[in-house]
KEFI-113758 format. One record per residue (C-alpha): residue number from 1; x, z, y. Coordinates in steps of 0.1 Angstrom, whole numbers, m for minus. Example, Ala and Ser with C-alpha at 12.3 -4.5 7.8 and 13.67 -1.06 7.14 Angstrom:
! residues 2
pos  px  pz  py
1  123  78  m45
2  137  71  m11
This chain:
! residues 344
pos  px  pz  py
1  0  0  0
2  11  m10  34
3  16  15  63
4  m12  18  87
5  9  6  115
6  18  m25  96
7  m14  m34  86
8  m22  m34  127
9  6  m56  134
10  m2  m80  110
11  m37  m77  123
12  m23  m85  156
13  2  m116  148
14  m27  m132  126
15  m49  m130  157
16  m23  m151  180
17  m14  m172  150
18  m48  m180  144
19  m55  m188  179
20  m27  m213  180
21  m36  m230  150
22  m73  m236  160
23  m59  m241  196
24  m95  m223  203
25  m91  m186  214
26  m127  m182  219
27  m132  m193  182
28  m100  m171  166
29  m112  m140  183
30  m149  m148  165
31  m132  m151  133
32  m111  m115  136
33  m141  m98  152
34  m120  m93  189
35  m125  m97  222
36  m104  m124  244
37  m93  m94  268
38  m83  m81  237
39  m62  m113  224
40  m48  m119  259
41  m38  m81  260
42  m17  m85  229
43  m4  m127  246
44  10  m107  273
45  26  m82  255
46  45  m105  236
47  60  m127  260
48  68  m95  277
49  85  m73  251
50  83  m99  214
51  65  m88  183
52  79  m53  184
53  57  m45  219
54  24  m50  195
55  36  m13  175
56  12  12  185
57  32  35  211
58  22  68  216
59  11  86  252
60  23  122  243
61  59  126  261
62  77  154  254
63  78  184  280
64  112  196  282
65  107  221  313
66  115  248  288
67  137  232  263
68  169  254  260
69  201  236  278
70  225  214  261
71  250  239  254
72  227  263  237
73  212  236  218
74  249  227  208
75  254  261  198
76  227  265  178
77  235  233  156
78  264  243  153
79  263  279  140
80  234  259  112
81  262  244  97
82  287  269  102
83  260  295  85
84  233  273  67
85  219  300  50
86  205  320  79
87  171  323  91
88  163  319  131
89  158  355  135
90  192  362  123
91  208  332  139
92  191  346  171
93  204  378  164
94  243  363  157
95  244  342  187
96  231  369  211
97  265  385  196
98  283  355  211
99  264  351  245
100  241  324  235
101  208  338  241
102  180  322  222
103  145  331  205
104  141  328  168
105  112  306  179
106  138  288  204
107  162  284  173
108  137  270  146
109  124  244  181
110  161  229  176
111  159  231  146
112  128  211  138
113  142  182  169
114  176  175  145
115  158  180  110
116  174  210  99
117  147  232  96
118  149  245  59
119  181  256  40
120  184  227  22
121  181  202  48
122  213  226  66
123  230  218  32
124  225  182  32
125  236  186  70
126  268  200  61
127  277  180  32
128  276  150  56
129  298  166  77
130  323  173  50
131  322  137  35
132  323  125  69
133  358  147  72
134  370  131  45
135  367  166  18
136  342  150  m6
137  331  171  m38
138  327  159  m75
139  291  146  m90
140  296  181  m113
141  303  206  m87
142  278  198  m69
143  250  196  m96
144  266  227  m109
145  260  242  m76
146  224  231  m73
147  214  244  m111
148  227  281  m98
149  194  289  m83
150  181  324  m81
151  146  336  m75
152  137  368  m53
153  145  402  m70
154  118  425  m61
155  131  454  m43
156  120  489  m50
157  125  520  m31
158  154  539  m41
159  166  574  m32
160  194  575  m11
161  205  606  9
162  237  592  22
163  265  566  20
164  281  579  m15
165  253  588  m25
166  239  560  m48
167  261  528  m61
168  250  496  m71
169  269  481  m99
170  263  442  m115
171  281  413  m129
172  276  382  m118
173  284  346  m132
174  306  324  m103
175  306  294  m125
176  337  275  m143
177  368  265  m122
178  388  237  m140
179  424  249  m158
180  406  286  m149
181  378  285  m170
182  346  311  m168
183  344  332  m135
184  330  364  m132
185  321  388  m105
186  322  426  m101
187  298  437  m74
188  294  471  m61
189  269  477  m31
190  261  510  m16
191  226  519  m16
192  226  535  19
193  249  517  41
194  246  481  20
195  290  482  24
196  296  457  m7
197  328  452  m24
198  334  423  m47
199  364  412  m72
200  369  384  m94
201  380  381  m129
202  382  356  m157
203  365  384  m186
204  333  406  m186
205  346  435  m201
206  346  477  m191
207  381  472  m178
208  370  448  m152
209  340  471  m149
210  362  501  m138
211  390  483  m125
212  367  471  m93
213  360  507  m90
214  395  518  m92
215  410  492  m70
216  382  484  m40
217  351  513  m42
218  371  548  m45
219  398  542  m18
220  373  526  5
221  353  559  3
222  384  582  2
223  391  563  34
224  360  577  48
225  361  609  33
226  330  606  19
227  320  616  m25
228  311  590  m48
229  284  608  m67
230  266  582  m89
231  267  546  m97
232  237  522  m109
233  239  496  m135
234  219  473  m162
235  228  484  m196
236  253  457  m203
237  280  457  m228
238  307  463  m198
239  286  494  m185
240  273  510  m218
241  289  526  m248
242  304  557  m266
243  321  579  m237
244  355  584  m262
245  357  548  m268
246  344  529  m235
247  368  522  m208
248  343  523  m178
249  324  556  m194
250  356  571  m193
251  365  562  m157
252  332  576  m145
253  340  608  m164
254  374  610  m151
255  360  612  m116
256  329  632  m121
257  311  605  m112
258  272  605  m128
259  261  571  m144
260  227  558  m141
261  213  531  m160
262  186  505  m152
263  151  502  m169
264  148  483  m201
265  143  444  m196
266  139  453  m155
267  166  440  m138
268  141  449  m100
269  157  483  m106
270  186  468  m94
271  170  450  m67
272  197  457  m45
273  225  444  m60
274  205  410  m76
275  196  406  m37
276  231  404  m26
277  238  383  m56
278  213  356  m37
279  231  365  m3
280  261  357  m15
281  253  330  m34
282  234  314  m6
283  263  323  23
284  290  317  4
285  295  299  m28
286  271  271  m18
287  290  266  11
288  328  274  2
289  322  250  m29
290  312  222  m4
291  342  226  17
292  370  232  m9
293  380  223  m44
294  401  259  m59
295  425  253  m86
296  431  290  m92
297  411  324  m92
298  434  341  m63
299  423  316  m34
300  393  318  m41
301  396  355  m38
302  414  351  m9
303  381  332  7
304  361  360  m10
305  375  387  9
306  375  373  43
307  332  364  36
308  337  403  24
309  350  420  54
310  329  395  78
311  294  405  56
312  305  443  60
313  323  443  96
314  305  416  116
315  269  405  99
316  240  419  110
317  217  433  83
318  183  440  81
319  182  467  54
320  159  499  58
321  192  521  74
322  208  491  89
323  180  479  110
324  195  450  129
325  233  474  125
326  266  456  106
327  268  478  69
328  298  495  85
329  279  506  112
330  255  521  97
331  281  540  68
332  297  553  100
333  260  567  116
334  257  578  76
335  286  598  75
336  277  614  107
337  246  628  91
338  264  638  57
339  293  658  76
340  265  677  94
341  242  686  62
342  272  692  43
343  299  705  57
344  289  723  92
């Protein structure tokens, strides 16, 4: 079936076509059911502008007394393909940070005028960007990235006095780096404060388990003087098993440090850490896999950390004790209230 506007246009040539050929316009607007205004309307406007002057042209004009200025819309292009996964409140929210002041309404405006209103159109944006740069990706990567897709983790309430208070422990599956093989990552988010640390390894085993904990999450809380008193996880091989026998179970013990585990066949109970999973997922390894091809585990570490220490130090997050504060900020406010409760 033919668009609507072609069907007019042919409509429109047939008319002075027909009118030619019968050399009669009286008669060729009879025959198309027209009037000769009409048919003289559409003679004029083809010796003024050719056949593309018979499209249909619309009246609406587009008010642009409060469109943002060019700099801002700039901005705000550019922090889509910078950040792709962001919605326009936090955009609005990041570039405020920055001095570019802008609604989320304002943001998803520009948005919608350079077709970039959705994550995946910001994707698409950005991988034309990189090709055009001259960094293009394999067929593979990419439909390996696209097949790592995770729904929304329903989030329950969980108790949480204070930063320390409650960990949140998971695994989760990077993907397969050539001459690496299978990727793995140990996540640890703090139920209070949402600080994350995250470490990559090529095995899913209780040493990897308690080595995170070892070598990111107890000297980050040392640091702050602040008790680890329990840590959350699934009950996966790496977390689970005898005490005298299991590596992590020992760890734990070792530091007096109470282990929780999840619900049977509900991994919600770990909502947080699952929603970070997406987060990172959507913020990072969509976007670092676009731009780079890593040959070996420690630079994409190295990549890892930086997104680390920017989600912890610098992004805004919208948790239930963030409120709009950077994870850091808010374990600082945290630690405030825990010195005062339990030390003074």
């Amino acid at each position: 079936m033919n668009p609507p506007n072609e069907k007019i246009i042919k409509h429109k040539v047939g008319l002075l076509n027909l009118a030619e050929e019968l050399g009669n316009v009286s008669k060729a607007c009879k025959i198309m059911g027209l009037s000769r205004d009409t048919f003289y309307r559409y003679q004029e406007a083809v010796e003024e502008g050719g056949i593309e002057a018979l499209f249909e042209q619309t009246r609406r004009k587009p008010n642009t007394k409060n469109r943002v200025d060019e700099q801002t819309e700039a901005a705000v292009v550019a922090y889509a393909l910078d950040f792709p996964a962001y919605g326009q409140a936090r955009t609005s929210n990041e570039l405020r940070k920055k001095g570019v002041f802008v609604s989320g309404s304002g943001v998803r405006s520009i948005w919608l005028r350079h077709q970039l209103e959705n994550f995946k159109l910001r994707l698409k944006a950005l991988e034309a960007k990189v090709a055009k740069e001259g960094i293009i990706l394999t067929e593979s990567q990419v439909v390996a990235l696209e097949k790592k897709k995770y729904d929304d983790e329903a989030c329950g309430e969980i108790e949480t006095a204070h930063p320390g208070y409650l960990g949140s422990q998971d695994t989760f599956y990077v993907g397969t780096l050539k001459g690496v093989g299978r990727v793995y990552q140990q996540t640890f988010v703090d139920t209070y404060s949402k600080v994350a640390c995250a470490k990559l390894y090529t095995t899913k085993t209780p040493i990897t388990a308690a080595d995170l904990l070892n070598d990111r999450v107890l000297p980050l809380f040392q640091e702050q003087q602040l008790p680890m008193l329990r840590i959350l996880t699934d009950r996966g091989t790496e977390y689970c098993g005898k005490v005298e026998q299991h590596d992590y179970q020992l760890y734990l013990a070792m530091n007096d440090i109470e282990h929780t585990r999840t619900k049977a066949r509900s991994p919600q109970t770990n909502g947080i850490c699952e929603r970070f999973h997406k987060t990172i997922l959507n913020e990072f390894y969509q976007i670092t896999f676009r731009k780079k091809v890593y040959a070996d585990i420690a630079a994409l570490q190295k990549d890892l950390d930086e997104w680390i220490h920017y989600y912890n130090n610098e992004r805004t997050h919208q948790g239930k004790m963030c409120c709009g504060r950077t994870p850091m900020e808010t374990l600082e406010g945290g630690k405030q209230i825990w010195q005062e409760k339990y030390i003074h």
